[in-house]
C-alpha positions as CSV (number, residue, x, y, z in Angstrom):
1,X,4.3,-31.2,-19.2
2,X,5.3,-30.9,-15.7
3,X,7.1,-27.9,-14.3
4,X,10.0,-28.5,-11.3
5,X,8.9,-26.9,-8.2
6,X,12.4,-24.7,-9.0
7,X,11.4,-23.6,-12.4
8,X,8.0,-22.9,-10.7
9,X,9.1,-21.2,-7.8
10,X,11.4,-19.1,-9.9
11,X,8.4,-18.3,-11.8
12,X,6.7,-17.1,-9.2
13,X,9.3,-15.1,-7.8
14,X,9.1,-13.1,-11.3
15,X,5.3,-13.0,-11.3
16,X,5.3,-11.2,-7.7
17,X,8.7,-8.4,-8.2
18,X,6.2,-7.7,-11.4
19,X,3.2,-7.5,-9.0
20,X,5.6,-5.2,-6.9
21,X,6.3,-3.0,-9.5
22,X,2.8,-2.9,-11.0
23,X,1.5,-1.7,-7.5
24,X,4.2,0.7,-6.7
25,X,3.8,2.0,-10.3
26,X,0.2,2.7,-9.6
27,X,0.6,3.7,-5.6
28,X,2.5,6.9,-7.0
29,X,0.0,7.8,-9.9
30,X,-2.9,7.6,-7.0
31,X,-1.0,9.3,-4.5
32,X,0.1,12.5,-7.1
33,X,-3.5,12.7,-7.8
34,X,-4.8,12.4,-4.3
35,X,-2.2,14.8,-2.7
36,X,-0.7,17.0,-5.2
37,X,-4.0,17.8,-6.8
38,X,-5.7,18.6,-3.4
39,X,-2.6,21.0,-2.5
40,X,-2.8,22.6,-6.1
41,X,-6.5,23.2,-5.4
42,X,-5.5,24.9,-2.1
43,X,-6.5,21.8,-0.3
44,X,-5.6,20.9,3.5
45,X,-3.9,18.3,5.5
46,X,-7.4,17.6,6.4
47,X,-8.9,17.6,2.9
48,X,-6.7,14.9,1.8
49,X,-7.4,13.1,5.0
50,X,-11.2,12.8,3.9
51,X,-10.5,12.2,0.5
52,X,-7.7,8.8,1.5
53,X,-10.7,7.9,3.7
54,X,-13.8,8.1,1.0
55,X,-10.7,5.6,-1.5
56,X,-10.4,3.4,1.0
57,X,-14.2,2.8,2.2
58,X,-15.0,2.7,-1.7
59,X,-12.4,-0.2,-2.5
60,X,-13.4,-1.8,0.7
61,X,-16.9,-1.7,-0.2
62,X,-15.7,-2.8,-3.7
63,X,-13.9,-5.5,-2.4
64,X,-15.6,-7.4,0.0
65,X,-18.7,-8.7,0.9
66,X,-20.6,-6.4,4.3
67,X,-19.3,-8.6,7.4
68,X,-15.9,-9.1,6.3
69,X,-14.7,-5.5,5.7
70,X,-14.0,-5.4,9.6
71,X,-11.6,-8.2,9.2
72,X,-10.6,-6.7,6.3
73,X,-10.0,-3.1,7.3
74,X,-7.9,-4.3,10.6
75,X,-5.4,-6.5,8.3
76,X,-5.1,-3.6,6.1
77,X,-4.8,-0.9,8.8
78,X,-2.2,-3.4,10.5
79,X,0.3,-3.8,7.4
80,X,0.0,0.4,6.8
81,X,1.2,0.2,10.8
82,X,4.0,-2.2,9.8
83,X,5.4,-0.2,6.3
84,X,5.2,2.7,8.3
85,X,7.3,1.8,11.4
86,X,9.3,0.5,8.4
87,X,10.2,3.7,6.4
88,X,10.6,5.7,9.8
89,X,13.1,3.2,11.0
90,X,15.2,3.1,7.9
91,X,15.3,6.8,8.0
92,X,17.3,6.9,11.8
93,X,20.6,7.0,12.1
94,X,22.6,5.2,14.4
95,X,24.8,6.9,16.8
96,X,26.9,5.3,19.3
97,X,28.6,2.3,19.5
98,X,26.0,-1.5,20.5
């Protein structure tokens, strides 16, 4: 049975907004534990800092094979560069008229 590259495409369309909301489900379980349960403990800026840095070198080390986590670590540090310019420009406001 063949699928049309439509039915297909619409398909995956589905299969990625379910990816998105699988992730962002799961970003904000890992975040409340990684930030709100170092702040309950009386935990620093600093604290959680380390911690986001001892995740991200164990799912890189989890991830990828040793010569490709440099590659990998720029790409990723690159896209968190991206979101974030992101989120801080949707928060300005426009003043003035263009």
């Amino acid at each position: 049975m063949k699928i049309d590259k439509k039915a297909r495409d619409k398909s995956s369309l589905r299969d990625d907004e379910t990816a998105v909301e699988l992730h962002n489900r799961l970003a904000k379980r890992i975040v409340s534990m990684i930030v709100h349960e170092q702040v309950a403990a009386g935990g620093t800026v600093s604290d959680i800092m380390f911690l986001c840095e001892s995740v991200l070198v164990g799912v890189v080390l989890g991830c990828f094979q040793l010569g490709s986590d440099e590659r990998a670590l720029d790409a990723i540090v690159s896209r968190v560069k991206e979101r974030l310019a992101k989120v801080r420009l949707e928060d300005l406001e426009i003043k003035g008229k263009a």
